[in-house]
C-alpha positions in Angstrom: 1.8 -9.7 18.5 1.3 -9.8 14.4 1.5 -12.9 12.9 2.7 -12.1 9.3 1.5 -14.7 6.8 2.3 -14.9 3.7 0.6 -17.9 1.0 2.7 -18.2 -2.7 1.3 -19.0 -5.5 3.8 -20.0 -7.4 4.4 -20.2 -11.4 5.0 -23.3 -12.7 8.5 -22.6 -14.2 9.8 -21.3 -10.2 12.9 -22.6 -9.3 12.9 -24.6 -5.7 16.8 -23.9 -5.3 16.0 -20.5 -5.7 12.8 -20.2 -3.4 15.4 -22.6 -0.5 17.8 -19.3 -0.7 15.1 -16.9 -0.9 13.2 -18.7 2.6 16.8 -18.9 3.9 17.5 -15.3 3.7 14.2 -14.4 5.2 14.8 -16.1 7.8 18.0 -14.4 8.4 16.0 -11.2 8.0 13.6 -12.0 10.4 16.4 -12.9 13.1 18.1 -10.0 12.5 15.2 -6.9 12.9 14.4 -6.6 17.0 11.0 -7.5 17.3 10.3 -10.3 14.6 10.8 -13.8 15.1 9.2 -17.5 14.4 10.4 -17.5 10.8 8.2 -21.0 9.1 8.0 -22.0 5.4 7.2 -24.4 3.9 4.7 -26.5 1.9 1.3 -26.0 1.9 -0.5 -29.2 3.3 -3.9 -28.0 2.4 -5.7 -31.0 4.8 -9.3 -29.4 3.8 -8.8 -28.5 0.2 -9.2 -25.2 0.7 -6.2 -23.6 -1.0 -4.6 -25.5 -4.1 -3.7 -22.8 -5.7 -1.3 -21.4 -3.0 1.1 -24.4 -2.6 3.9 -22.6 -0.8 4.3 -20.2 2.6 5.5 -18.8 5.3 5.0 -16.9 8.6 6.7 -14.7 10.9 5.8 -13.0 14.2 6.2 -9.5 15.0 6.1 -8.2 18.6 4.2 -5.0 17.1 2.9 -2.9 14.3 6.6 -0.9 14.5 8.7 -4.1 14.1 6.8 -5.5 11.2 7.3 -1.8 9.7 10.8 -2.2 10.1 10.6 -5.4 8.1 8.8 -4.6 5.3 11.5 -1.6 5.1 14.6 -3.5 5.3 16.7 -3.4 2.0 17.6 -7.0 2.4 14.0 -7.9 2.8 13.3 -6.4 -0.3 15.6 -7.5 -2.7 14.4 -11.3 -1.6 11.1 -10.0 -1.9 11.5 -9.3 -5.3 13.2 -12.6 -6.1 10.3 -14.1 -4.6 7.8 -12.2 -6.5 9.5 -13.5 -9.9 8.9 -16.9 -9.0 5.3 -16.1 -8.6 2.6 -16.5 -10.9 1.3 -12.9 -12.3 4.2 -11.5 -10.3 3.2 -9.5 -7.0 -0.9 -10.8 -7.9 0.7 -14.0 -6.7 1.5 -13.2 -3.5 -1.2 -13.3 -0.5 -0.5 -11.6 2.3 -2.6 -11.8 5.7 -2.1 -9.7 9.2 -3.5 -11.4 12.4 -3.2 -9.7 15.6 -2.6 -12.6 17.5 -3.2 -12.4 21.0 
């Protein structure tokens, strides 16, 4: 399994009612590609101050390297992705993304 995680780092000026519908749809992404599932966002709690300037994420699992290819292809994934990337401060430079083969 792939845990997909993804940290924001959102400009000041992004709209919350627009990053709700952008989560939302992902989510609806993720339940709709065989393979992916565990859709989370939310809030960064940052407990050990590691992280302030990423204040918003989310994860997904992927049951392999094929699934989380099918993903990152969807159309519909996209088109939120790039929603999400204008909310974003520096545009795509403000979004992390981090692969863990999770076991």
């Amino acid at each position: 399994m792939i845990r997909h995680c993804v940290f924001l780092r959102l400009a000041p000026k992004a709209d919350s009612a627009e990053l709700d519908k952008v989560m939302l749809g992902l989510g609806d992404v993720v339940r709709r590609i065989p393979g992916c599932s565990g859709f989370r966002a939310g809030p960064n709690r940052d407990y050990e101050s590691k992280s302030p300037d990423y204040p918003y994420g989310f994860t997904l699992d992927a049951l392999d390297a094929e699934a989380l290819a099918t993903y990152a292809v969807d159309p519909e994934h996209k088109a939120l992705g790039a929603r999400l990337v204008a909310l974003c401060e520096g545009g795509g430079d403000g979004v992390l993304v981090f692969d863990i083969d999770a076991v």
